[in-house]
FIVOMI-201183 format. One line per 8 residues: number of its first residue (from 1); their letters; for each residue x, y, z of C-alpha. Coordinates in steps of 0.05 Angstrom, whole numbers, plus 5000, padded with zeros to 4 digits. Example, Ala and Ser with C-alpha at 12.3 -4.5 7.8 and 13.67 -1.06 7.14 Angstrom:
<atoms>
1) AS) 5246/4910/5156  5273/4979/5143
</atoms>
This chain:
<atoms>
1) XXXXXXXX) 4709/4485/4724  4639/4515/4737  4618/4587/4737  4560/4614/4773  4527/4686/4748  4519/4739/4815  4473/4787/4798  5061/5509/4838
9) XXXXXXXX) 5008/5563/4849  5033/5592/4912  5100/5555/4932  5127/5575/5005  5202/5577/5007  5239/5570/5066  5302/5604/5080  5362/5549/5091
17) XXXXXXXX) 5388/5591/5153  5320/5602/5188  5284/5538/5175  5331/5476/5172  5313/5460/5240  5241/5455/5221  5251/5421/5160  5294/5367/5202
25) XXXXXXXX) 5236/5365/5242  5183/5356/5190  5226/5303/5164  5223/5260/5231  5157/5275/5245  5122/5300/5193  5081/5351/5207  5065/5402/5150
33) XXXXXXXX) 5057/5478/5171  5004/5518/5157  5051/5567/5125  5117/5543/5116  5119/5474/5087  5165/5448/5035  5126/5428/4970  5120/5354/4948
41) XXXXXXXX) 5116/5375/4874  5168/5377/4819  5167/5441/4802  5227/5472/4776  5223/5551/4806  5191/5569/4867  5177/5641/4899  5157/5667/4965
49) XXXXXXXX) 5090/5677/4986  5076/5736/5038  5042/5721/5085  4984/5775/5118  4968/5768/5183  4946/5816/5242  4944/5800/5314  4877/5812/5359
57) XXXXXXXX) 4852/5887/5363  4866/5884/5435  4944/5858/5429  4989/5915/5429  5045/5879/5402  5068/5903/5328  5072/5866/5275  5133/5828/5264
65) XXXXXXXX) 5175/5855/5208  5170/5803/5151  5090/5805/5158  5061/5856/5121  4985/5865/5105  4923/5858/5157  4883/5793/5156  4840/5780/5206
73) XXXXXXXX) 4836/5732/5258  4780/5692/5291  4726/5747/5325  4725/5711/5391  4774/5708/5436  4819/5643/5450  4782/5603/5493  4841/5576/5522
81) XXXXXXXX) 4880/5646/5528  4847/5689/5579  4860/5772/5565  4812/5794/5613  4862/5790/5668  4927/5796/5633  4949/5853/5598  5013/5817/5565
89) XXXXXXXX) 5007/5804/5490  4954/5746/5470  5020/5705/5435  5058/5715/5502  5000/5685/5544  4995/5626/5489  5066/5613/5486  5068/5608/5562
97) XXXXXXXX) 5009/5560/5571  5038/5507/5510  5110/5509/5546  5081/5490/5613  5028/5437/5580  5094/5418/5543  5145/5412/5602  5095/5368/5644
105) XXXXXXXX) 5085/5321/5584  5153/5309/5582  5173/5294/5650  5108/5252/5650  5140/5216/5597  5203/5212/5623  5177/5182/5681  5138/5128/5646
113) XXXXXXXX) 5067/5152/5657  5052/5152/5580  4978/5160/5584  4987/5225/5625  5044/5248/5573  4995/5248/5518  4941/5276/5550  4990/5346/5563
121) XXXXXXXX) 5013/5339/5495  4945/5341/5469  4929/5409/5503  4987/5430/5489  4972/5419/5416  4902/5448/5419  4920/5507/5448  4962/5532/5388
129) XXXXXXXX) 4910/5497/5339  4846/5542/5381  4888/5599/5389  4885/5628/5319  4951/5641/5318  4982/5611/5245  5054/5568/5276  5090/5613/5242
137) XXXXXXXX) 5069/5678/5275  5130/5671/5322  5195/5645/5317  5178/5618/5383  5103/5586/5373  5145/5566/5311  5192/5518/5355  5135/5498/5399
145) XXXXXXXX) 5094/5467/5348  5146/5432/5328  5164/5409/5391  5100/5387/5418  5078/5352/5346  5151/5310/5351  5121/5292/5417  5071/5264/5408
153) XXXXXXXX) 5092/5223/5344  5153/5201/5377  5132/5138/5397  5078/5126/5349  5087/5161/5293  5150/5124/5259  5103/5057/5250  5055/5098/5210
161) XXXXXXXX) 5103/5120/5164  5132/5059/5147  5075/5014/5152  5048/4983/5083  4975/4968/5104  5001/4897/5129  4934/4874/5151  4900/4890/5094
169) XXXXXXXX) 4949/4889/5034  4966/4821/5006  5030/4780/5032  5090/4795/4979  5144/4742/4967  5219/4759/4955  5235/4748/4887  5293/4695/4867
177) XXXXXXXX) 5325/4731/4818  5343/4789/4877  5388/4729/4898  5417/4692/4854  5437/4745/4791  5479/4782/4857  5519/4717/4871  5589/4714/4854
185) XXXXXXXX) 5599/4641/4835  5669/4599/4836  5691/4571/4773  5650/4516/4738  5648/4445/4758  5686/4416/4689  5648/4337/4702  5576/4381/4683
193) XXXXXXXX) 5606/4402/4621  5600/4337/4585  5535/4317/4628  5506/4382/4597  5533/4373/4527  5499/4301/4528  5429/4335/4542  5437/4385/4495
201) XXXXXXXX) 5433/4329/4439  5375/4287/4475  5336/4334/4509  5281/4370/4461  5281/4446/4463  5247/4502/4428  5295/4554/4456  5371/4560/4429
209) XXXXXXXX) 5407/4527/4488  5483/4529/4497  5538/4503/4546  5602/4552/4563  5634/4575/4625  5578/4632/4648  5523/4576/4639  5571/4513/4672
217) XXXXXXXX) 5584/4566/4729  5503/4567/4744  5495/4503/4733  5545/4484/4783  5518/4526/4831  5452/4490/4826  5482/4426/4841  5501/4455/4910
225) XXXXXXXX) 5454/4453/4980  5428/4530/4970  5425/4526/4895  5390/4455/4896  5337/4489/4941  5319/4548/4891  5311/4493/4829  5268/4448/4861
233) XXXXXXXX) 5228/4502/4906  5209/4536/4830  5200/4468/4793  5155/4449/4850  5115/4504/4840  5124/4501/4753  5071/4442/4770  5009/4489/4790
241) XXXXXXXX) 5020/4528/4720  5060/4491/4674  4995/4475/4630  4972/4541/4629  5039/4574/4613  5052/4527/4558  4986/4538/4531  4991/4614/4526
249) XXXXXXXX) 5064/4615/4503  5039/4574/4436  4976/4608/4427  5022/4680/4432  5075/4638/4382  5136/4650/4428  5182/4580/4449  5153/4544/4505
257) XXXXXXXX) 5216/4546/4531  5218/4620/4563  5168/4589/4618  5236/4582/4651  5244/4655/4642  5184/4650/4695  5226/4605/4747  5284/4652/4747
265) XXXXXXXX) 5244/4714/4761  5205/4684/4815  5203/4612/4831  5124/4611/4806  5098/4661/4859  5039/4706/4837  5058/4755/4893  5128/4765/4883
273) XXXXXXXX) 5153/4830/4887  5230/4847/4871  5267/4906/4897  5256/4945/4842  5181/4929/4851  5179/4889/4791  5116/4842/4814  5083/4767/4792
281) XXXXXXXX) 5107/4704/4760  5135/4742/4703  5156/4803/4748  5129/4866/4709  5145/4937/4726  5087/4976/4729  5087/5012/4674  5107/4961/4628
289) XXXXXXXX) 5052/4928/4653  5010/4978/4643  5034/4980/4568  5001/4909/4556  4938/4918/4599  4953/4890/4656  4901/4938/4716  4939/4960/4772
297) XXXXXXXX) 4889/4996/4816  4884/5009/4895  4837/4944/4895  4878/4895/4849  4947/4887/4810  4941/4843/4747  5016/4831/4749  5003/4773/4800
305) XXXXXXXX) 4947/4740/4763  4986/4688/4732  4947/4670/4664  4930/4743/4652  5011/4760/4664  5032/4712/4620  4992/4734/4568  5027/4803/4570
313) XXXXXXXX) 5090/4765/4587  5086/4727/4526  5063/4789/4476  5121/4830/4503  5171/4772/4494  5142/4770/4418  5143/4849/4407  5228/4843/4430
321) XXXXXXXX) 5233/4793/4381  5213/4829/4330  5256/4883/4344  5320/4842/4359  5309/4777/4324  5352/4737/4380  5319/4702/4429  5385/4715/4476
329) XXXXXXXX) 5379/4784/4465  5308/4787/4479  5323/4753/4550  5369/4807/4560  5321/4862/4539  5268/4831/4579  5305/4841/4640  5342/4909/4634
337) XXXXXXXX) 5298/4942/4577  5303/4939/4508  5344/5009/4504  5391/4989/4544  5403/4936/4502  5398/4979/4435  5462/5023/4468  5502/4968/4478
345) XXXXXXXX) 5482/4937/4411  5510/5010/4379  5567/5022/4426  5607/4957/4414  5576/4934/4343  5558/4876/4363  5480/4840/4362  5507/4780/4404
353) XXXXXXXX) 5487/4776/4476  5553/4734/4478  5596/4792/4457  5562/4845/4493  5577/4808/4555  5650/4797/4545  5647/4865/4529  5620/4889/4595
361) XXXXXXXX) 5570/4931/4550  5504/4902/4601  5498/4906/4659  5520/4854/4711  5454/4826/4728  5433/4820/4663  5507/4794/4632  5487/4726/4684
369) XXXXXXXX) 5415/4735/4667  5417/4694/4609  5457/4640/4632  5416/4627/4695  5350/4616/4645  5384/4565/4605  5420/4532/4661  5351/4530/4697
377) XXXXXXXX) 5325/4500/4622  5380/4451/4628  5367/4435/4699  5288/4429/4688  5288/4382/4634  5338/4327/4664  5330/4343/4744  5361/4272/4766
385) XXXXXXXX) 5416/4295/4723  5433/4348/4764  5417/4305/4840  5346/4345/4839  5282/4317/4863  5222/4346/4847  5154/4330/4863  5114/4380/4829
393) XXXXXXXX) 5047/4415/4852  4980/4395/4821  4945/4462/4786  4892/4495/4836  4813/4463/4821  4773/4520/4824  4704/4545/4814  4694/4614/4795
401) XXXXXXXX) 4643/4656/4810  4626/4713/4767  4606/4777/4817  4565/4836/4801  4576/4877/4872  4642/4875/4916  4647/4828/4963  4693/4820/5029
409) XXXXXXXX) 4731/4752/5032  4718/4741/5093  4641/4743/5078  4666/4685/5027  4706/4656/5076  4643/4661/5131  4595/4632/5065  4641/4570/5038
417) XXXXXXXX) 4691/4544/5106  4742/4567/5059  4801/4590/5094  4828/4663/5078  4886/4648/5064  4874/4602/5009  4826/4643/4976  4872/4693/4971
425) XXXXXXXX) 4927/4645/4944  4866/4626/4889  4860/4703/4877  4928/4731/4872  4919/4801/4836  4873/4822/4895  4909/4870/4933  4856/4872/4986
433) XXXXXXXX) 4805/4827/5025  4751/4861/4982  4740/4853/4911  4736/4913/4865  4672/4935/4841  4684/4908/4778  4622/4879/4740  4634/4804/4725
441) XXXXXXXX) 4692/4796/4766  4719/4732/4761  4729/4707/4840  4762/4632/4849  4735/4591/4903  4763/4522/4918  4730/4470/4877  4662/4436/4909
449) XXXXXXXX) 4637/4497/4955  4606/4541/4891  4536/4514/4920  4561/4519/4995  4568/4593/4974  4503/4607/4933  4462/4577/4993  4497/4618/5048
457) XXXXXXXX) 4508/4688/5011  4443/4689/4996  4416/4719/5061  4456/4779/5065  4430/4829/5029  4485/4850/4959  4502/4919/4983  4520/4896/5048
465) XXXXXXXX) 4570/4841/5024  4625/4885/5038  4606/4906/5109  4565/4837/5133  4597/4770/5164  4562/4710/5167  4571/4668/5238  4551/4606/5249
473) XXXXXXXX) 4530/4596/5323  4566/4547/5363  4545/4500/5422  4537/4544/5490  4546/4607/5445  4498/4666/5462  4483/4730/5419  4525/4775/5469
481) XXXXXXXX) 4588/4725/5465  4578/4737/5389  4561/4813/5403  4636/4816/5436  4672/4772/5379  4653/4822/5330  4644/4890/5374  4574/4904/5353
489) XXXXXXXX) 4518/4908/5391  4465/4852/5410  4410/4903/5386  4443/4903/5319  4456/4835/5302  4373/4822/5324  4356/4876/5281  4405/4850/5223
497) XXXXXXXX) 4374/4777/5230  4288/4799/5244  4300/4781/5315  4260/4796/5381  4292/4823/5435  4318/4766/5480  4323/4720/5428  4366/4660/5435
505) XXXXXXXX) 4384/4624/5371  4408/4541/5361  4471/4512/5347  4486/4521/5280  4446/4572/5259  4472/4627/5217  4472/4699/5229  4490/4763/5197
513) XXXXXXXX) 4534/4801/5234  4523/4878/5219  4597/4897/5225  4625/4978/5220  4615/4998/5150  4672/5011/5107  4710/5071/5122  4764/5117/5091
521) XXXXXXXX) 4834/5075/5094  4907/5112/5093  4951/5088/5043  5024/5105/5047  5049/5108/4965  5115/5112/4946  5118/5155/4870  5154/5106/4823
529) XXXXXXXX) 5186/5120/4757  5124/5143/4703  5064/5156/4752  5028/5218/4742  4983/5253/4796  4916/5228/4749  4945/5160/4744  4951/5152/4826
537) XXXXXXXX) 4888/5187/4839  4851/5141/4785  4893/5085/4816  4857/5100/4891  4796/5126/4865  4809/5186/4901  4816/5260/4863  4877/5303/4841
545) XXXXXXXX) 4856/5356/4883  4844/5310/4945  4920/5289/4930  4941/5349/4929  4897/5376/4994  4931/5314/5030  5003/5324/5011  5001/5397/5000
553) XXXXXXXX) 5022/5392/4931  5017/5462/4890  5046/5444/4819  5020/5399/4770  5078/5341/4781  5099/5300/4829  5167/5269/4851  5190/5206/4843
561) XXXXXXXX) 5216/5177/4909  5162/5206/4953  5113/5176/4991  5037/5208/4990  4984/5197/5041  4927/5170/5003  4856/5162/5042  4834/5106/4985
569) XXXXXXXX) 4769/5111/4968  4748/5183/4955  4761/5211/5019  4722/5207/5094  4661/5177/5087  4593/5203/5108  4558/5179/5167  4520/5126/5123
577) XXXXXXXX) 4580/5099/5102  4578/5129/5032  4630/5163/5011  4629/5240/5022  4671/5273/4954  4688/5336/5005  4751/5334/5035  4797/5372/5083
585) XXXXXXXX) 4822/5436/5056  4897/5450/5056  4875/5522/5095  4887/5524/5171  4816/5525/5207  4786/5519/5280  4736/5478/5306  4693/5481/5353
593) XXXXXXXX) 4692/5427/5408  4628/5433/5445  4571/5398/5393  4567/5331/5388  4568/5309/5314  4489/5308/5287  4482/5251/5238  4484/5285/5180
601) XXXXXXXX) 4551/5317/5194  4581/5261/5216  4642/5225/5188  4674/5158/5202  4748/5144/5199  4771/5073/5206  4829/5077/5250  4896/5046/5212
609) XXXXXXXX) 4961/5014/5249  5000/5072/5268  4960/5125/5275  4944/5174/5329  4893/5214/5348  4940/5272/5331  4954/5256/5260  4877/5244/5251
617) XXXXXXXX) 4863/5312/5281  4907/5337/5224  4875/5301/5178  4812/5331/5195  4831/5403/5207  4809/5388/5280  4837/5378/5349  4859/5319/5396
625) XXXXXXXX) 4798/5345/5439  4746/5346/5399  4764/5278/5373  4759/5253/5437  4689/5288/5462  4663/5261/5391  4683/5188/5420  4677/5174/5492
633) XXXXXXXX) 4695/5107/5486  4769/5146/5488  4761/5163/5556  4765/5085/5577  4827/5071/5537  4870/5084/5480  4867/5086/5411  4870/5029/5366
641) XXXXXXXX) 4877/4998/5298  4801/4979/5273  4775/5035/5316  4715/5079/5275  4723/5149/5295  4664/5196/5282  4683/5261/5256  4646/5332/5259
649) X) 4645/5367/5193
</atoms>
């Protein structure tokens, strides 16, 4: 192996008879009121927040009732609302313009002409969101924001919420153990019993091994097509680790044995991910594995690097021992927790995982949890035993390379021939295409292409490695076919590579491609069991204030279950690309649409899968309008994912 050296302040309660329609809608759509949204954060009392508002000097409606207190609105006039003309109320004259941009929206809709549909919706939008008027003002600007917002999300909006960065976020495998600790199996196959009994005096062992019904029933299973399948896919894959695992078990002084442990929980794959969203080869819950080191960040997750995890696998496994002095029980405790384990131990009497399952004290997936490990151990030691073939994988040659800036894979990809793919296979824990900026992070590249790398690298300069590509030029290939691949400019890519103008460049020559610098990214979290509003935001590098500007969180907790909308990264960046630690406010504001951005104002938002120009506008306290006059390229053609948006600040 070679290495190479790269230098609850105010909480707004809604009333259950007045707002469960909005609430239904928030919950479809969600869109978060200025003044009437339902908190994220645990807090356990809440109390209603008044609030003050007074329409424009020359409205002579009254105030409604349940607004008390003069604030004052914008100084000029809606520019959408003319009052010169019309001496109705200014909120009449609104609501009447958003229910006609509204009704022809939808019966553009209806009628199929999409494009049209969300162009009306957009106005419609903006004319509440330039209008000064807070959405709660009236019951009825109330139901039209709601309305309109539902609108426009209705065929967009539900990817966004459900998406999980698929593009960018490593592949996750199913994990084994999902399936088989469910299965209800028939009785066991009596011929294994004295096949296994055999073994059990020939084959060596450094784990306590044992034959009864629960372990016959498993081991009969994986004499069967489906169960066959599982055993040999894992001992295929045992191959690529087996020395490693081995080696760190007896180094940790724990049996060698509990590598099968490993199989069970996921077959050998680094980016397994259970239901519970237990991850790795030795499936660790975050915050256990955050209890033996293992980083989980927004960049990488330690639970899929496989020596790393084993490590902590192997230190855990020794800690349980300690406290329950039975490797059986230990199993058991690794897989349901070790209180769980401790209650059934004092309910029943009994410290025998044996008893405790007869005894129903576990439970179910960890009463069969056991015996699937040792029937696996069984299985694994004698395979033509059991009619298994096995051809096992050789363990990954690598070379690492030891990085002191972030780099983008497909930079290494573009520098080595290496295909993504397989470097991310060789780098597991990263969650991303881009390393962390992490000094002396340990990167894997397939063995034989470290020098491929250090010669092609080279040229671009270190703190673009996360921005840059390298292309090599084909045969017939001219810089504005390359200009098109990428979506940059011909200008740029001369400029990137000390280029006249007009250049043309050989086959095989190798350019830097100045691609879009890195921009803000929305992550969709969901809250498990321990996290704490500082762990996330240290997590995404991000702030516990901008977490609580994005999700409108007013208490100092957060609930498990929910899912938070995360721009990783510290929030938009500026129009360098660096990133700008201002963020949105959580206060309703208006912008003006008739500036184009200067370049010191100006923000870039890398469009994600999913969302809309509307849910961006939100994002930015801005409107559907202005984000298009900021980018003309909208007026050609919708909005996509990869798209940079430039923002006004």
């Amino acid at each position: 192996m070679a290495a190479f050296d790269l230098t609850c302040a105010d909480t707004v309660c809604l009333s259950r008879s007045k707002s469960g329609s909005v609430l239904r809608n928030l919950a479809k759509v969600g869109i978060l009121l200025a003044a009437g949204v339902l908190v994220l954060s645990g807090c356990e009392e809440t109390a209603t927040k008044q609030v003050q508002i007074r329409p424009p000097a020359t409205t002579p409606a009254a105030t409604p009732a349940a607004i008390k207190g003069p604030v004052p609105l914008p100084a000029q006039p809606p520019s959408q609302v003319s009052l010169s003309h019309d001496t109705r109320p200014a909120i009449d004259i609104l609501i009447e313009a958003v229910q006609a941009k509204l009704k022809a929206g939808q019966q553009e809709y209806q009628a199929g002409d999409v494009d049209k549909a969300r162009v009306d919706f957009d106005a419609a939008l903006d004319e509440i969101l330039a209008s000064g008027f807070p959405s709660d003002f009236d019951p009825r600007l109330s139901k039209l924001f709601d309305q309109t917002g539902e609108a426009i999300n209705s065929y967009e909006v539900a990817a966004a919420e459900n998406r999980d960065e698929e593009e960018a976020q490593a592949p996750a495998q199913p994990s084994p153990i999902d399936e088989i600790a469910d299965l209800t199996l028939p009785a066991a196959d009596p011929r294994l019993a004295l096949k296994a009994q055999k073994e059990l005096i020939s084959a060596p062992h450094d784990l306590p091994l044992t034959v009864n019904e629960s372990v016959l029933q498993y081991l009969s299973f994986f004499t069967t097509t489906r169960g066959r399948a599982i055993v040999e896919h894992g001992l295929q894959r045992a191959g690529r680790y087996n020395d490693m695992i081995r080696r760190v078990l007896s180094e940790e002084g724990v049996p060698q044995d509990l590598m099968y442990l490993a199989q069970a929980e996921s077959a050998f794959q680094p980016q397994a991910v259970s239901r519970a969203g237990a991850r790795g080869i030795w499936q660790f819950m975050p915050f256990r594995g955050e209890e033996y080191d293992l980083e989980r960040s927004y960049w990488v997750d330690e639970r899929s690097d496989p020596e790393k995890a084993t490590r902590a696998a192997a230190r855990h496994l020794r800690d349980l021992y300690a406290m329950f002095g039975d490797w059986y029980l230990v199993m058991a405790a690794y897989n349901s927790g070790p209180l769980n384990v401790s209650r059934a131990i004092e309910r029943t009497g009994y410290a025998d995982f044996w008893q405790l399952q007869q005894s129903r004290a576990l439970p179910k997936e960890t009463e069969n949890y056991v015996p699937i490990i040792i029937a696996l151990a069984l299985v694994a030691k004698a395979p033509a035993m059991y009619g298994v073939q096995v051809e096992a994988e050789k363990p990954a040659q690598v070379d690492i390379v030891k990085l002191e800036h972030p780099i983008d894979l497909h930079l290494v990809s573009d520098a080595t021939g290496a295909d993504l793919e397989d470097l991310r296979l060789l780098n597991p824990e990263l969650l991303r295409t881009t390393t962390p900026d992490q000094p002396q992070f340990e990167l894997k590249l397939p063995a034989g292409l470290l020098s491929r790398f250090k010669g092609s690298v080279v040229q671009v300069p270190e703190d673009k490695w996360t921005d840059w590509r390298l292309h090599t030029v084909a045969d017939n290939e001219t810089l504005s076919d390359i200009a098109k691949h990428y979506r940059v400019t011909v200008s740029a890519i001369e400029t990137a590579n000390h280029l006249e103008a007009h250049s043309t460049v050989p086959p095989g020559f190798l350019l830097n491609i100045p691609t879009v610098p890195a921009a803000v990214r929305l992550v969709h979290y969901r809250v498990q069991r321990g996290d704490t509003l500082e762990g996330i935001a240290d997590r995404f590098d991000v702030t516990v204030a901008q977490l609580k500007r994005w999700n409108l969180i007013a208490g100092a907790h957060v609930v498990r279950g929910v899912q938070l909308r995360i721009y990783a990264g510290g929030g938009p960046t500026d129009g360098q690309g660096v990133e700008a630690k201002s963020t949105p406010t959580a206060e309703p504001a208006v912008r003006g649409v008739s500036a184009r951005p200067s370049p010191q104002e100006a923000l870039r938002h890398r469009v994600e899968a999913g969302e809309t120009l509307y849910s961006i506008a939100r994002i930015y306290r801005t409107t559907v309008s202005a984000l298009r006059q900021w980018n003309p390229f909208l007026a050609d053609r919708s909005l996509e994912a990869g798209d940079v948006l430039m923002i006004q600040r």
